[in-house]
N, C-alpha and C positions, 0 to 999 in steps of 0.2 A: 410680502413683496418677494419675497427668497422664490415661496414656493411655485410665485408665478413666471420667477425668470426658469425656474428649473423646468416648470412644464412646459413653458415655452425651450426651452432647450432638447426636451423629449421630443416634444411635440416634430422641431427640426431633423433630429437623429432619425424618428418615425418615417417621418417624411424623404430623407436620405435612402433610406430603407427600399420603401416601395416602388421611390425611381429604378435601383440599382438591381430589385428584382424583375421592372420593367425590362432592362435592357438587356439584361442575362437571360430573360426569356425568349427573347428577340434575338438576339444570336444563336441559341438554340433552335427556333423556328428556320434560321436560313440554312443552320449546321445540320438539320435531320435532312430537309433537301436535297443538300448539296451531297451528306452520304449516302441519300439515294439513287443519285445519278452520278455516283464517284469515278464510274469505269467511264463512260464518255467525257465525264469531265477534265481527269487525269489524260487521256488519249485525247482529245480535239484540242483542246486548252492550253495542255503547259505542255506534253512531250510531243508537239507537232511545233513544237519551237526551235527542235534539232533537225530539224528537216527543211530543204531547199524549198518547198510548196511553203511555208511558212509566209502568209500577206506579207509579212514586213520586208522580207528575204524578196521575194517578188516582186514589188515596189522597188527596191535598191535596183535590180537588176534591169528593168524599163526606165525608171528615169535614171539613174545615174551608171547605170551600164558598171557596176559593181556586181555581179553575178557570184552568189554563195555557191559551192558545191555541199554534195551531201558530208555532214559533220559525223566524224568516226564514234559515238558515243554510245556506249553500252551502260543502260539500266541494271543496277541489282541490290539485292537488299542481303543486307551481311549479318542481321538475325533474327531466332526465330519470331517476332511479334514483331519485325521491322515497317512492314506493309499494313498489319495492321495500326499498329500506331502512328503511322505518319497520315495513315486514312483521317485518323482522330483528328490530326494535328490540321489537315487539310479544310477537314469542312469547319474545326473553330476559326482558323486563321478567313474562311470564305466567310462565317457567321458574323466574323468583327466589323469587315470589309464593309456587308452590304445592309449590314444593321447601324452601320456609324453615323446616318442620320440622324435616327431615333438616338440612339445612343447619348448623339451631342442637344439632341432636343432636351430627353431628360434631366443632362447636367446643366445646360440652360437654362432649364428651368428652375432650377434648385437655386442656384447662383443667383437668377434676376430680381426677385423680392428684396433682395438685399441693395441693389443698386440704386444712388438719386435717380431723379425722374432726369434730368439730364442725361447722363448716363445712355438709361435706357435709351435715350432717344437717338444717341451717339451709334448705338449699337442694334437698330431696329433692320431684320434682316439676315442677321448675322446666322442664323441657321441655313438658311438659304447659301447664304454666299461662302461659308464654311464647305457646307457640303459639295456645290459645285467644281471649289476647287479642289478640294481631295478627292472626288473620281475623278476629276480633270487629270492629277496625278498620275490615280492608280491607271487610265486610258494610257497617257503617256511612259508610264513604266513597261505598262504588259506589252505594249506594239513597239517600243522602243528597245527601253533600257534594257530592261530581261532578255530579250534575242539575240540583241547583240554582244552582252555579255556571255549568253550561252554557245555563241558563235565562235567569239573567240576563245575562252575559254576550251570551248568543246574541242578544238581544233589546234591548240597550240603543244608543240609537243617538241620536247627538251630532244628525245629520240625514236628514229621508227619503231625500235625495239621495245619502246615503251607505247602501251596502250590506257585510253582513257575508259576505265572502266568506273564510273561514279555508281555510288550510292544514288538510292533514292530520295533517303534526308539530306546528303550534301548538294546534290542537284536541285531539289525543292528550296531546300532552307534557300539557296543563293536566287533563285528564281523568284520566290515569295519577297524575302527581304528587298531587293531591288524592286520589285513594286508596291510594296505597301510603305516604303522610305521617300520613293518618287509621291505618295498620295501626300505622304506629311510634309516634305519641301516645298511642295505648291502651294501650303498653306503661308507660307513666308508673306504675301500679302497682310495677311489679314491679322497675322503676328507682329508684324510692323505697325498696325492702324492701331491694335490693344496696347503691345507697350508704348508708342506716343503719347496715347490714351491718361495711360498711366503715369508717365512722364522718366521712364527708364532709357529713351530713346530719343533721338531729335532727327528730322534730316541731316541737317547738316552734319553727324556722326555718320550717318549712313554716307551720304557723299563725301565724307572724308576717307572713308574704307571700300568707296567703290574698285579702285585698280588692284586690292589686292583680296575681294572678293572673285573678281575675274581669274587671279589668278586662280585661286584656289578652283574655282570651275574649272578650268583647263588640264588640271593637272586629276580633277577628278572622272573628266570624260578620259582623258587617255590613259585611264587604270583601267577603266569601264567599258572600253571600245575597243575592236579589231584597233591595230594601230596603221588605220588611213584618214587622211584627214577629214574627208567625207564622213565620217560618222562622227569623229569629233565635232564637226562643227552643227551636225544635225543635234547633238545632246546636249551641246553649253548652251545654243542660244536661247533654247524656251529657260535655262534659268536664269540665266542673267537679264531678259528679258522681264521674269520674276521679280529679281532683285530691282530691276528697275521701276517696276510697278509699287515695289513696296518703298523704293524711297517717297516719290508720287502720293501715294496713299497716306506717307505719314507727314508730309508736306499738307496737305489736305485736313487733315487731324490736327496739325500742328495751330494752322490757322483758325480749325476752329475753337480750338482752346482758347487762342488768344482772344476771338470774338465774345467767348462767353465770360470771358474776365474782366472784359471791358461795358459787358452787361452790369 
């Protein structure tokens, strides 16, 4: 009996194994890509985000007549392997991004054998709707949050005597982070519907912490935003919007626990 739980236990590890060299191949596959198109990607991508032809800058300035000027900000890399290793760091961080399908498939998969058939059936989809809303996210980070932060940022300056000359890793790191943070928050949804699921959470906790989730939103766009109200209010409402969806969602959950208890 021992030696059949142990090789059933192997058998698992084995199985853990081959997912997680799945997914690491797969991010590889998007990271070779992506270092081969690094120079258009680095230039149309992310450092045309310091500039006034920027869509989202362009958008502001037609419909809300917020017109950016060109943002004073100088690129440079402070040593010798700085450019190359941030290349590294560029196409894993791209590789994570757009393999995180497969990625959450994988671990999906590992995980679902283990689950009752209830369960599963709780959670039929969930790859799908997982994924959609982390690029849903990462959409609204890269056109949103990131620009505007770069915006201000790029632009706010203690004195004229003082120049904003950034790094490549502290411009990136803060460009990247803001939107692969923005992919994980949208998942709030769906992390609300698992812990009800699981029974860590209820609505009614969530509607009891609605006003000072708000706040906390508020206080986080106007860290993260030019400080005009117009962009604040362009970044709280899709998450509070969020939050609202995820009380919803666990209200939903909630009840149907109760239905199958009553089974």
């Amino acid at each position: 009996m021992s030696n059949d739980k142990q090789m059933t236990f192997l058998s698992h590890l084995e199985e853990l194994r081959w997912r997680l060299v799945k997914a690491v191949i797969s991010i590889l596959i998007f990271a070779i890509i992506i270092w081969i198109y690094q120079e258009w990607i680095m230039e149309n991508l992310f450092l045309s985000m310091n500039k006034k032809t920027f869509i989202t800058f362009q958008l502001m300035c037609d419909y809300t007549k917020i017109c950016i000027t060109e943002i004073p900000v100088k690129m440079q890399s402070m040593s010798m392997g700085g450019q190359f290793s941030y290349s590294m760091m560029m196409s894993f961080m791209g590789g994570l991004v757009l393999s995180f399908p497969y990625i959450f498939y994988q671990f999906w998969g590992f995980v679902r054998p283990g689950l009752k058939l209830n369960e599963i059936n709780a959670t039929k989809g969930i790859v799908f709707f997982v994924s959609l809303l982390f690029f849903s996210g990462i959409i609204f980070g890269y056109f949103i949050v990131a620009p505007l932060s770069v915006q201000f940022f790029g632009s706010y300056q203690i004195s004229k005597e003082i120049e904003n000359n950034f790094t490549i890793s502290s411009y990136m790191g803060t460009v990247f982070s803001t939107i692969f943070y923005s992919g994980l928050l949208f998942l709030l949804p769906m992390v609300s519907y698992l812990l009800t699921r699981i029974g860590l959470i209820t609505p009614v906790f969530l509607r009891k912490y609605r006003k000072h989730s708000i706040v906390v939103v508020l206080i986080l766009a106007a860290i993260i935003t030019p400080p005009d109200v117009v962009s604040q209010i362009i970044v709280s409402i899709p998450i509070v919007i969020l939050y609202e969806v995820g009380i919803m969602v666990s209200a939903r959950a909630a009840k149907k626990i109760e239905r199958e208890s009553m089974t």
